[in-house]
N, C-alpha and C positions, 0 to 999 in steps of 0.2 A: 755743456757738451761732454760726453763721454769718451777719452782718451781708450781706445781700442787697446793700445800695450797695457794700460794700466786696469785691466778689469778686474775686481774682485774673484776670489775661489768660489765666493757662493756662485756669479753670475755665470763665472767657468764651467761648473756644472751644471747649470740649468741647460746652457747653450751647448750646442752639438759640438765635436770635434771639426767638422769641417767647415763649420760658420768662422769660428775662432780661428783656422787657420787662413782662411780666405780673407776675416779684417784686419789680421797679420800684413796677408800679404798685401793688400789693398794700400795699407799703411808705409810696406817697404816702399812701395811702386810710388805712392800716390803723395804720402804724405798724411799723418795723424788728422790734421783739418779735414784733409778731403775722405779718405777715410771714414770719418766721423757725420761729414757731411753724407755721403753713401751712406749709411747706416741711417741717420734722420729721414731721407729722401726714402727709402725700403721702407720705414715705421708708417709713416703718413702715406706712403701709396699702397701700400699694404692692406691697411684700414679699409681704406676704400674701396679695395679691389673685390674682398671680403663680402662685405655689403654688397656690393653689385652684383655677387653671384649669387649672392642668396634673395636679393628683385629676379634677377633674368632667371633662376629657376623656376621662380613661383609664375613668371611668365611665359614659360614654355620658350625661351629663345633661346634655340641651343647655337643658332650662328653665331650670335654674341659672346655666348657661353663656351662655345671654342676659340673665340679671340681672347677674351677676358682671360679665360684659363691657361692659355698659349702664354699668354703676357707674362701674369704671374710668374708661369713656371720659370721663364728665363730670367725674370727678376730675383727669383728665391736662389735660383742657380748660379748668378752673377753675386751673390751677397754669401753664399755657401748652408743657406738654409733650406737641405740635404730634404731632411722629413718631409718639409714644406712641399718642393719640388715632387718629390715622390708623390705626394697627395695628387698635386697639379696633375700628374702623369697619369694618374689614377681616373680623376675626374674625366680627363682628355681620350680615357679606354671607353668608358660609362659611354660617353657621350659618339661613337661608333658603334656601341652594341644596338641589336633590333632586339630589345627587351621590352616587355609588356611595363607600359608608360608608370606604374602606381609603382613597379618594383624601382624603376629608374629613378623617378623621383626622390624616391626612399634613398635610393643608396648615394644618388648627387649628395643631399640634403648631410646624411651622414660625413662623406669626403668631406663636405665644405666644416660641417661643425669640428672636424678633425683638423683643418685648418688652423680655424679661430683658433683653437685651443692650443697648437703651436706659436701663433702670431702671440698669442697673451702670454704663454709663458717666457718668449724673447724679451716681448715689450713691459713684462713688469719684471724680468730680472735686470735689464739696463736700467729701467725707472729706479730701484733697488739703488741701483749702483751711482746713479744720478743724484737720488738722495742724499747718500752716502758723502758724494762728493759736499754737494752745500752745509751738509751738518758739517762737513770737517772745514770747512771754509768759515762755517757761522763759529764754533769755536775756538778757531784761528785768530780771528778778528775781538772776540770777546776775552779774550785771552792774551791780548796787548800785541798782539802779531801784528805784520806788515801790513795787512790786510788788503794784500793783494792774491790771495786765493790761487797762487800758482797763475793767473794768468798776467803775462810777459808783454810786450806790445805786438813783438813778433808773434804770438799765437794769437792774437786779437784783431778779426778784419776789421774791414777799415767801417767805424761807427759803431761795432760793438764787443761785450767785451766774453770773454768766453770762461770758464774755468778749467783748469788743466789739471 
């Protein structure tokens, strides 16, 4: 798991200013765990979310496609992921226009792929940093260390164990 305080300059810059200060804050408020957990919970619903618009468009459900989209937005906007939200907001205009259907299409189709391409750039600058973390754990432990990887009992719920 990814310690929000501790995130890499590279993953600093991939991520927007207001994501970063939002798992800041999430982190004062909530605590690094939950924090961390919120960040997991956005990756995996995220994903998904993604995908389901890109079925319900190709299936013409724009009811759905204004719920799904709704979701989203307040998901990306609860996690501080600004661009993402913006898109949402974007899609949720689209989707009120009486546009001739072949344009609409097109431009959902576009919003959504502007999505992905922020979700993947969050989700592989953490991965990045996830790595990062286990390579320095795997050489920690190779290297006659503790080989306890930073993680503490108290940062480890109950049955498994976390990296810090």
């Amino acid at each position: 798991m990814v310690k929000v305080s501790k995130l890499s300059l590279t993953v600093a810059l991939k991520m927007e200013d207001e994501m970063l200060a939002r798992m800041k804050e999430l982190e004062d408020d909530f605590g690094a765990e939950m924090a961390a957990e919120l960040l997991e919970l956005f990756l995996f619903d995220t994903g998904r979310r993604i995908s389901s618009l890109s079925h319900l468009i190709e299936r013409h459900d724009v009811k759905a496609l204004c719920a799904e989209t709704h979701s989203m937005k307040g998901s990306c906007g609860n996690i501080g992921a600004e661009r993402m939200a913006n898109l949402c907001r974007q899609l949720e205009q689209c989707l009120t226009l009486k546009t001739e259907p072949k344009l609409l299409i097109d431009r959902l189709r576009s919003l959504t792929l502007g999505l992905e391409r922020e979700f993947l750039m969050i989700k592989s600058a953490l991965n990045a940093e996830t790595d990062t973390t286990v390579k320095s754990c795997a050489t920690e432990i190779s290297s006659g260390g503790s080989g306890t990887c930073g993680v503490t009992e108290s940062s480890a719920p109950t049955g498994a164990a976390r990296v810090g």
